[in-house]
PATOR-186692 format. One line per field, with one value per residue (C-alpha): x, y, z; residue in one letter. Coordinates in steps of 0.25 Angstrom, whole numbers, plus 5000, padded with zeros to 4 digits. Example, Ala and Ser with C-alpha at 12.3 -4.5 7.8 and 13.67 -1.06 7.14 Angstrom:
BEGIN
xx: 5049, 5055
yy: 4982, 4996
zz: 5031, 5029
aa: a, s
//
This chain:
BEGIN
xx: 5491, 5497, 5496, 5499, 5501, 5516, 5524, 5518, 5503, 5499, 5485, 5475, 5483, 5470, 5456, 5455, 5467, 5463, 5466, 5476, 5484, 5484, 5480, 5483, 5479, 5470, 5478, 5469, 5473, 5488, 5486, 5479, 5490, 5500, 5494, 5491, 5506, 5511, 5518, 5513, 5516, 5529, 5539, 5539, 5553, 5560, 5551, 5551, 5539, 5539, 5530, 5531, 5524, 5522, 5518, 5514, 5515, 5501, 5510, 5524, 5518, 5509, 5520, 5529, 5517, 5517, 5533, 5534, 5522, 5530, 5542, 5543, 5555, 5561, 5574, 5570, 5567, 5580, 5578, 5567, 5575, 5570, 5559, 5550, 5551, 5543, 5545, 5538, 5541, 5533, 5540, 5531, 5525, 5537, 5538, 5524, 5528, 5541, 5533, 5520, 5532, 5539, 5526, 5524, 5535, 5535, 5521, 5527, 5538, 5550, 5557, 5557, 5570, 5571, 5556, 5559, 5574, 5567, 5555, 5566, 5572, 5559, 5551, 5559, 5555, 5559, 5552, 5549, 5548, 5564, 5570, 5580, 5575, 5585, 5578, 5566, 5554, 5544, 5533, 5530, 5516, 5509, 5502, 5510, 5506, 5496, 5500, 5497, 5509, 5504, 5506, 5521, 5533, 5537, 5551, 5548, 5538, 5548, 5558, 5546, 5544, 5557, 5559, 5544, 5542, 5527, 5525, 5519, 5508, 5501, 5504, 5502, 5513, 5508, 5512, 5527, 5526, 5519, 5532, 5541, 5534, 5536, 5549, 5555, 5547, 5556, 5554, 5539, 5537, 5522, 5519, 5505, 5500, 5486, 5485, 5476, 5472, 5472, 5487, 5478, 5472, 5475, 5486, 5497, 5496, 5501, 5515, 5512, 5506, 5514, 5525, 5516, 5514, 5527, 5532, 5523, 5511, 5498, 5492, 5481, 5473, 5464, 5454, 5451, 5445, 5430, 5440, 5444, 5459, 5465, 5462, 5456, 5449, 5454, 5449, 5460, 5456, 5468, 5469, 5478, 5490, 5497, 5507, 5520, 5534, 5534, 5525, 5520, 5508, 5495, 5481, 5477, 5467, 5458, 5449, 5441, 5436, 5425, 5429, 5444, 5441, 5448, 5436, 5438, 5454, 5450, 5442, 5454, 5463, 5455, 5451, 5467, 5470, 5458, 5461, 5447, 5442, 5431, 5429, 5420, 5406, 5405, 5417, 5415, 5428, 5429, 5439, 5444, 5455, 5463, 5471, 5478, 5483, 5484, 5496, 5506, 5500, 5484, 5475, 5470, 5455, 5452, 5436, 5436, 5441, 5426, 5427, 5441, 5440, 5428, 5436, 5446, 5436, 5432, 5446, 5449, 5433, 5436, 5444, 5448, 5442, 5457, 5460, 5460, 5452, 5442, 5438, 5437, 5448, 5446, 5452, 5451, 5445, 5454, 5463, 5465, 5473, 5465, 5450, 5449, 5455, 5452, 5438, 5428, 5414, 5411, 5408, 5422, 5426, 5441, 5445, 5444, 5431, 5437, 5445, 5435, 5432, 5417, 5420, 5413, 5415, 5412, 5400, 5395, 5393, 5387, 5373, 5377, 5376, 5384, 5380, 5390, 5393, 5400, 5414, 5423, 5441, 5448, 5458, 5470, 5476, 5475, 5464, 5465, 5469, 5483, 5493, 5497, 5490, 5482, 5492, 5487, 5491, 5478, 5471, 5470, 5459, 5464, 5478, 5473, 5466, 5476, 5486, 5476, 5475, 5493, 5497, 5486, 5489, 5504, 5501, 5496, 5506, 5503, 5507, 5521, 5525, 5524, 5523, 5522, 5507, 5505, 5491, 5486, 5477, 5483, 5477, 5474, 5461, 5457, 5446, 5443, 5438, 5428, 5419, 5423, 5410, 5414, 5409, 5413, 5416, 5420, 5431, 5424, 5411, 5401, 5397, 5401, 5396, 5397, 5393, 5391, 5398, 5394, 5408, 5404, 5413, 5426, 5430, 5435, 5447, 5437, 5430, 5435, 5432, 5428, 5428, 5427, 5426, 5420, 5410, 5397, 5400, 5383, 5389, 5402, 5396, 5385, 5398, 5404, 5392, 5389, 5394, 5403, 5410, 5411, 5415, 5427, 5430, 5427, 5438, 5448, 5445, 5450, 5437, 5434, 5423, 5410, 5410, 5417, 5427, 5436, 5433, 5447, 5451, 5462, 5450, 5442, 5451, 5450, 5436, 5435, 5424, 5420, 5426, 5416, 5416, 5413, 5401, 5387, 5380, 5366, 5376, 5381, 5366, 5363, 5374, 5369, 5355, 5360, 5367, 5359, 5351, 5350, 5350, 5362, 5357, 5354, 5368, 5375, 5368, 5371, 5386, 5384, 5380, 5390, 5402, 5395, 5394, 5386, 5377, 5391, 5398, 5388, 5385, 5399, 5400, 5390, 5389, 5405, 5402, 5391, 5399, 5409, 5399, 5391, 5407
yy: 4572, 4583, 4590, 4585, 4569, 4567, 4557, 4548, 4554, 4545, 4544, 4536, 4532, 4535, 4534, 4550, 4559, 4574, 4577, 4588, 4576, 4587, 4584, 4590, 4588, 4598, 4609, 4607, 4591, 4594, 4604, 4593, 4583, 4594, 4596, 4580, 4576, 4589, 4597, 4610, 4619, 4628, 4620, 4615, 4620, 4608, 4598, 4591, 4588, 4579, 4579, 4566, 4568, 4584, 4586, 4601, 4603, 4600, 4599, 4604, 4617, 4617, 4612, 4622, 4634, 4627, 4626, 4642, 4646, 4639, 4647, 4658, 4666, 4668, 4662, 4650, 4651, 4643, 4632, 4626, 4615, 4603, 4604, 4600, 4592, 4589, 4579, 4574, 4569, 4577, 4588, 4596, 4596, 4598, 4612, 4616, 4611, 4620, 4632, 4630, 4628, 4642, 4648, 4642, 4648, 4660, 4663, 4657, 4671, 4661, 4669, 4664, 4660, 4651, 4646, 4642, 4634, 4627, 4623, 4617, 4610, 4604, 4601, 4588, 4581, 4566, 4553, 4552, 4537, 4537, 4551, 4550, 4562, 4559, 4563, 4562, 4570, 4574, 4576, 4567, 4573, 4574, 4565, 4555, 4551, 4539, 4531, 4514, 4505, 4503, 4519, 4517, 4516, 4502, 4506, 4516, 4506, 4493, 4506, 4509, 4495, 4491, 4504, 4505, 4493, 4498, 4501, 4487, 4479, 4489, 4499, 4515, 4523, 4532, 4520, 4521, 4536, 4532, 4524, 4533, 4544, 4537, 4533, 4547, 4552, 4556, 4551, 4555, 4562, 4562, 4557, 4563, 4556, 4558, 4546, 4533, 4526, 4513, 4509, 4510, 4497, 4489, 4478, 4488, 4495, 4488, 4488, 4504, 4501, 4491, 4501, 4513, 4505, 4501, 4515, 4525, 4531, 4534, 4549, 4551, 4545, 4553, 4544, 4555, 4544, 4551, 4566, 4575, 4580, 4581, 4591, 4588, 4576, 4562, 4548, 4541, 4538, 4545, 4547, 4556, 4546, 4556, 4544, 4547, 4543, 4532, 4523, 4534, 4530, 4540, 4539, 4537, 4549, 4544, 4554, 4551, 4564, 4566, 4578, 4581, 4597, 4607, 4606, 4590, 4592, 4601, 4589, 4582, 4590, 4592, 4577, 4573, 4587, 4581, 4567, 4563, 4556, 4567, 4578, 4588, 4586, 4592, 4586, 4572, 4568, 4554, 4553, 4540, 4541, 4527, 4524, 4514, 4511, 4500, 4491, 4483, 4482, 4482, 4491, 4504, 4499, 4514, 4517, 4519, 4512, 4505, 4500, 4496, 4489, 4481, 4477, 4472, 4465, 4458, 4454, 4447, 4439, 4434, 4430, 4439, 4434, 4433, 4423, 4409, 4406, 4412, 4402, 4413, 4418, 4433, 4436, 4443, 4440, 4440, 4452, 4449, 4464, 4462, 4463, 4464, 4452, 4443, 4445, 4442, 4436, 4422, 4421, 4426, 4416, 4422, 4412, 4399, 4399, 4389, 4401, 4410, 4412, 4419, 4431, 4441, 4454, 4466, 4469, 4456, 4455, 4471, 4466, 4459, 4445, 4440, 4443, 4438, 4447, 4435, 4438, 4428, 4430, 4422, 4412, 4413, 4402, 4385, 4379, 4377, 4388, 4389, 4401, 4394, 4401, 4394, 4389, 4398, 4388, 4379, 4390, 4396, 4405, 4412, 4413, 4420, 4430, 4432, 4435, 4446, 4452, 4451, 4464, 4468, 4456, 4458, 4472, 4468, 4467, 4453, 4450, 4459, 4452, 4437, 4440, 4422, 4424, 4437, 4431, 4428, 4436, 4444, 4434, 4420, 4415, 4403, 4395, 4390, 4404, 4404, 4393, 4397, 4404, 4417, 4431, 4443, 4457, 4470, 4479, 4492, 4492, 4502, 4491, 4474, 4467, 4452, 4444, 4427, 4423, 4406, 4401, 4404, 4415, 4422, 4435, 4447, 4454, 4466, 4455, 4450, 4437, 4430, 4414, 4403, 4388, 4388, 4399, 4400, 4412, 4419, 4419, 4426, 4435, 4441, 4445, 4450, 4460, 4462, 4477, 4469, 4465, 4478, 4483, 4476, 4481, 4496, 4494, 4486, 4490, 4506, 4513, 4520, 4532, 4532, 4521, 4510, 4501, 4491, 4477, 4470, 4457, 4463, 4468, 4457, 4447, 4455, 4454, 4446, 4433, 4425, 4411, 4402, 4393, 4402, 4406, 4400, 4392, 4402, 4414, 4409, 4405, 4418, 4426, 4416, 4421, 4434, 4434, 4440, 4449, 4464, 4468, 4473, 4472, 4461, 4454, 4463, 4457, 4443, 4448, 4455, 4445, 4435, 4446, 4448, 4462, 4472, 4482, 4493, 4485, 4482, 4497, 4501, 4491, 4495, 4510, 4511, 4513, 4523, 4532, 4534, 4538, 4547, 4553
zz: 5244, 5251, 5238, 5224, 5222, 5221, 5214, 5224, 5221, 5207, 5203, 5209, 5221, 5228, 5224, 5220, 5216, 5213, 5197, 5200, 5208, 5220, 5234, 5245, 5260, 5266, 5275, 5287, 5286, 5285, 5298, 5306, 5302, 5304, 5320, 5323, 5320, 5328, 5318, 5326, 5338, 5339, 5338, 5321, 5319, 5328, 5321, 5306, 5297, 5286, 5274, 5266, 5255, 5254, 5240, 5239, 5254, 5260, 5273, 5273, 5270, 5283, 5289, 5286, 5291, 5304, 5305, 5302, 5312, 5321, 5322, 5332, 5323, 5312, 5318, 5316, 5301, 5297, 5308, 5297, 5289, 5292, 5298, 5288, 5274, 5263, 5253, 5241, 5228, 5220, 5215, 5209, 5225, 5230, 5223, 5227, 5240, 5243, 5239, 5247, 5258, 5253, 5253, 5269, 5277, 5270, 5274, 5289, 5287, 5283, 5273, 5259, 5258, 5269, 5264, 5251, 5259, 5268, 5257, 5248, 5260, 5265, 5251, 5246, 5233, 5236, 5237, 5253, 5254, 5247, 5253, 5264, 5274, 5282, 5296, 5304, 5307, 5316, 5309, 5296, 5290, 5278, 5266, 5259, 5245, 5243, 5233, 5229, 5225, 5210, 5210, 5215, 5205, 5208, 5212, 5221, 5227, 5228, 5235, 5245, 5247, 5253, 5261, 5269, 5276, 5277, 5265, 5262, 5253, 5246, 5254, 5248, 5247, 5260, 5269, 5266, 5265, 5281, 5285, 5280, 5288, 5301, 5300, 5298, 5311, 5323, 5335, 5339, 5326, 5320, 5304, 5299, 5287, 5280, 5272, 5268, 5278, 5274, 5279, 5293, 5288, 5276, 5277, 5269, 5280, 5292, 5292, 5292, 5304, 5310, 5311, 5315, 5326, 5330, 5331, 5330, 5337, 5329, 5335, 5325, 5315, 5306, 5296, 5283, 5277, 5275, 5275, 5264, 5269, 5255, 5243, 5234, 5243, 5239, 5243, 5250, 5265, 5273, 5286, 5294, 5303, 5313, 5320, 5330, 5329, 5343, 5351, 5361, 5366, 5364, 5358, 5343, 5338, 5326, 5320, 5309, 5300, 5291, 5280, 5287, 5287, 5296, 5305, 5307, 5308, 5320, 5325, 5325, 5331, 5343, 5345, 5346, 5354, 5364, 5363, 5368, 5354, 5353, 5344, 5343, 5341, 5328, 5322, 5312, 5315, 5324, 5335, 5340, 5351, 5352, 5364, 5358, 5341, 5334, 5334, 5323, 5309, 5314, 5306, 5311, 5312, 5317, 5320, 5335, 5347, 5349, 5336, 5338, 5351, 5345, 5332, 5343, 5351, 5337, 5332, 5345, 5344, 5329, 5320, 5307, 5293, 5288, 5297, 5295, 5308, 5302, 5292, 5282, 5270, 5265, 5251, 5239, 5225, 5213, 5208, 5192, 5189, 5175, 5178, 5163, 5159, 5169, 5174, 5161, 5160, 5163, 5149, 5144, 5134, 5130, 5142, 5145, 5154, 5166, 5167, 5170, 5185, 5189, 5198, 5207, 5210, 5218, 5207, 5210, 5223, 5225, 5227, 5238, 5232, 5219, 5208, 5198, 5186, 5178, 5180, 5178, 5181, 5172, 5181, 5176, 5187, 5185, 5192, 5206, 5217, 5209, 5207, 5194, 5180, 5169, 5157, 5148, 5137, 5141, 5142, 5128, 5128, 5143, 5135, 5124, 5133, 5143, 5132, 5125, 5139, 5142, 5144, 5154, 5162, 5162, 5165, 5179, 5191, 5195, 5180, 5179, 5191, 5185, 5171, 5168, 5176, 5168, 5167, 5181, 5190, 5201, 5212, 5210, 5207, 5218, 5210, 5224, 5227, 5218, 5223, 5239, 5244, 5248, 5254, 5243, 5249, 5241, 5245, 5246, 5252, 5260, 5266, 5269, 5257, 5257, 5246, 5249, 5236, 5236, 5229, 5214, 5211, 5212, 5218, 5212, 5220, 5222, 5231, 5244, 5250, 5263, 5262, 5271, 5273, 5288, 5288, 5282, 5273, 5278, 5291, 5287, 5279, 5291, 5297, 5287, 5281, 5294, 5301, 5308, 5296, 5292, 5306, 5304, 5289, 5295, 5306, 5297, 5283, 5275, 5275, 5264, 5259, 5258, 5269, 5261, 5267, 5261, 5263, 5260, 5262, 5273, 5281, 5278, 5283, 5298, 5301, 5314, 5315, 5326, 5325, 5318, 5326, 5338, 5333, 5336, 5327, 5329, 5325, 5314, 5308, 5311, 5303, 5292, 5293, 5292, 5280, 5269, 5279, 5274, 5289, 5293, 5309, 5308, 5302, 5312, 5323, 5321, 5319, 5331, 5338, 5334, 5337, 5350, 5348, 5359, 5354, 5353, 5346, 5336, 5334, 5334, 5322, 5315, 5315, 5310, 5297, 5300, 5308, 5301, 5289, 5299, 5302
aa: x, x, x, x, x, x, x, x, x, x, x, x, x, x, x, x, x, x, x, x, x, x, x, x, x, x, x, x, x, x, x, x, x, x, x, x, x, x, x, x, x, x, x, x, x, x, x, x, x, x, x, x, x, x, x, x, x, x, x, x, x, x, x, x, x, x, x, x, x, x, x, x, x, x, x, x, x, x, x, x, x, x, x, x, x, x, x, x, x, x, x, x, x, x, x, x, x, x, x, x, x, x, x, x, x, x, x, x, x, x, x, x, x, x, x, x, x, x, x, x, x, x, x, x, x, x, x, x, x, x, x, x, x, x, x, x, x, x, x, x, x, x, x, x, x, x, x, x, x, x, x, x, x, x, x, x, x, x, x, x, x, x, x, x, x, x, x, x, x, x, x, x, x, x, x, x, x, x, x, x, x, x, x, x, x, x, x, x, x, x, x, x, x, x, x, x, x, x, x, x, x, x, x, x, x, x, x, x, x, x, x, x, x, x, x, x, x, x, x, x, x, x, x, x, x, x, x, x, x, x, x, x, x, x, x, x, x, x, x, x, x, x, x, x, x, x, x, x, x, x, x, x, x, x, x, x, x, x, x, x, x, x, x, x, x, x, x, x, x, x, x, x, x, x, x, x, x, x, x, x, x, x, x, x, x, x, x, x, x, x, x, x, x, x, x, x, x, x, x, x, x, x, x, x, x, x, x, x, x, x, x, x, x, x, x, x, x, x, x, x, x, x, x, x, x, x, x, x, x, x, x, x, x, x, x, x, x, x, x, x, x, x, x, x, x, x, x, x, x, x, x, x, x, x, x, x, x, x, x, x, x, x, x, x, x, x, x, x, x, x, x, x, x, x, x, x, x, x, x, x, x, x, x, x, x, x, x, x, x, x, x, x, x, x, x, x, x, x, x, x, x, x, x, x, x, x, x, x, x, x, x, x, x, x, x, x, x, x, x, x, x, x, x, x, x, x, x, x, x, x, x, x, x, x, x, x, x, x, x, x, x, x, x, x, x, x, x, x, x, x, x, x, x, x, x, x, x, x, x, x, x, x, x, x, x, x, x, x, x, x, x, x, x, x, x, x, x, x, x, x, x, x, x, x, x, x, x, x, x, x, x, x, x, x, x, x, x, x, x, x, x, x, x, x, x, x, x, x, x, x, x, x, x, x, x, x, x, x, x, x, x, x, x, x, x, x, x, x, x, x, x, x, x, x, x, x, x, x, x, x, x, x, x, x, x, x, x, x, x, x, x, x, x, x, x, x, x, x, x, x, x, x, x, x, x, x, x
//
């Protein structure tokens, strides 16, 4: 994104791509990351930069303006070598880089000669994640490609497996681009990375985490997430990481900005030079000044200390949803990897009909309520909560179907890898599930919808679940659609625009409840009662009430999402 998509860069890697395939970060964003990792002042010419993934030289070549305004004569012209280098796979960027680089130290009065030497010497075309560089930095800064693992030859992907340890579950690319970075810092050397935010929080994340934290110090943290730092603007929630080789102990700057132009980046750079957690009065961005970071793998649950501090107070009060002393499980409806063949009408006739399982989706549950669109998944499994498939020779009518519809079920990854259960459903299907009353939540949503589904149906994986044997499922849900609820979402969850978050079963499963049996009999009549009430106040009272919350609380809870559109 630093200028054209390399090798790396495939299409749709992130929900919008620009048709020439050319995006490039903004030159006031790559001067403000330039100034919070450092890389400024007189002295350039003892100091290295690193551009990971330089593409057309969004970086390098402002790097390379600043290195030649620092020096003081021409002496020191041919004391340049390595101080700066650029490496990308793309070689068509490479060439445009080199020249953009020519073009820099000319203008700075290097003579063209040495210009185009020291180009060719910094601008290499290699694959970063498997280049031996062979030395350390002190500055690692730029934007590394964002790219899923379905988008990443498998090969080079099994390589990147077993080099980056962090580089883990369905981690993107970025995060071993992130490790790498690090590990090639010299002693208190700064990385500076704009990038998705969302290793800050989700589960693939942690081990990124977990090792920031063991040897590194974070310095800034910029959330772009509602910004527009790349041309042409694309949609993929980055924020700016400035983080220091060592574990000195300092404060942590978070700044939050609303469109990321050179008037907000001036915002930022007075807030971290004053250090007070203010900015100007006219400024949108939010400062927040922490004394303290988080530690080991734990998410990054960033909105402001209050909020923090409160979210601490309610972990150590309750017990989290995904915990078995909850009395609740959270889980996910079923994937198939074949919508087309395995979801059909409950009147499909082309397979046996005690095949046929009724299932809800998103759709139906948008009202608020369920209202079943007779769906059905085809069960490929044997009765019972078994990992063994039908015999499709008992089944003759499923066998027939299943074989018309082989080469799109064998297509599927869950099928290549198993080819004798080429027939099967990427998860399994529990039938116990079905008839388990359960509350239905979407993924993305503006707001907490929770749908009461009595045990008639079974959930489609664009559905997550909440279930459980001890509590009564109106009770669970006041808390759950409460602003509470979504308190926790907000401070756990990836946020996303337009006010969405996502409402996945890993953030789920983190929601803190009281104890069940703590909790007064007249409470919990009342969180019934106030199950189907359209009056938001009135379900955050009783919630408020059985958290304990003071009137502050209760305000900071429900004015986070209100904020942050006003911001």
């Amino acid at each position: 994104m630093n200028s054209a998509f390399s090798v790396y860069r495939k299409i749709d890697t992130s929900p919008a791509v620009a048709v020439d395939g050319k995006v490039t970060t903004k030159p006031h964003i790559v001067d403000l990351m330039l100034d919070l990792s450092g890389y400024s002042g007189s002295s350039l010419r003892s100091k290295s930069l690193l551009d990971p993934g330089c593409g057309q030289g969004a970086f390098v070549v402002r790097a390379a303006r600043r290195l030649v305004a620092s020096l003081r004569k021409t002496a020191e012209f041919d004391d340049l070598a390595d101080c700066l280098v650029g490496i990308d796979k793309d070689a068509d960027a490479i060439k445009v880089c080199r020249l953009q680089v020519i073009d820099a130290l000319i203008s700075g009065g290097i003579p063209r000669r040495l210009a185009t030497k020291l180009a060719e010497r910094w601008i290499v075309c290699a694959d970063f994640l498997d280049h031996p560089l062979g030395r350390h930095f002190d500055f690692v800064v730029g934007n590394p490609p964002y790219v899923r693992q379905e988008a990443i030859p498998k090969k080079s992907l099994e390589r990147y497996r077993s080099v980056f340890e962090c580089f883990y579950d369905r981690a993107d690319l970025y995060v071993a681009f992130f490790e790498n970075g690090l590990n090639l810092l010299r002693p208190g050397g700064t990385l500076g990375f704009i990038c998705p935010d969302r290793f800050t929080r989700n589960n693939y994340g942690k081990k990124l985490r977990g090792l920031i934290s063991e040897r590194f110090a974070v310095r800034h943290v910029l959330d772009l997430a509602q910004a527009s730092p790349f041309e042409p603007d694309v949609t993929c929630y980055p924020g700016i990481f400035i983080i220091t080789e060592g574990k000195a102990a300092g404060a942590v700057h978070h700044l939050r900005l609303t469109d990321g132009g050179p008037d907000e980046c001036n915002a930022v750079r007075s807030a971290v030079s004053n250090g007070c957690g203010r900015v100007r009065s006219e400024s949108k961005v939010i400062h927040h000044r922490y004394e303290a970071w988080f530690s080991g793998e734990e998410q990054w649950a960033v909105e402001s200390p209050a909020h923090l501090e409160l979210m601490r107070r309610l972990e150590a009060d309750g017990v989290p949803l995904g915990e078995e002393a909850s009395g609740c499980r959270v889980g996910i409806g079923v994937a198939t990897g074949a919508d087309d063949v395995f979801i059909v009408d409950a009147n499909f006739v082309e397979v046996e009909h005690e095949l046929l399982m009724p299932l809800v989706t998103t759709r139906d549950i948008a009202s608020g309520r369920v209202d079943w669109t007779r769906n059905c998944v085809i069960n490929p499994f044997a009765n019972g909560d078994s990992t063994n498939l039908i015999d499709l020779r008992k089944f003759p009518k499923a066998k027939s179907y299943f074989e018309r519809h082989r080469a799109r079920l064998c297509g599927r990854n869950v099928a290549q890898r198993d080819l004798d259960r080429w027939y099967r459903t990427i998860d399994r299907i529990y039938p116990s599930l079905r008839t388990t009353p359960k509350l239905l939540i979407p993924d993305i949503k503006a707001e907490n919808l929770i749908v009461l589904e009595q045990g008639r149906l079974y959930p489609h994986h664009n559905l997550y679940y909440v279930a459980s044997e001890y509590w009564d499922l109106r009770a669970l849900r006041t808390i759950l659609r409460s602003s509470l609820g979504r308190f926790f979402i907000w401070m756990y969850g990836v946020k996303m625009r337009g006010d969405f978050l996502r409402f996945q079963a890993q953030y789920l499963r983190r929601i803190c409840i009281p104890p069940l049996m703590s909790i007064p009999k007249a409470t919990l009549k009342k969180m019934i009662a106030v199950d189907g009430s359209p009056d938001a106040s009135e379900v955050d009272g009783v919630v408020a009430e059985l958290y304990g919350l003071n009137d502050e609380e209760l305000e900071l809870v429900q004015g986070t999402s209100a904020r942050r559109r006003a911001n």
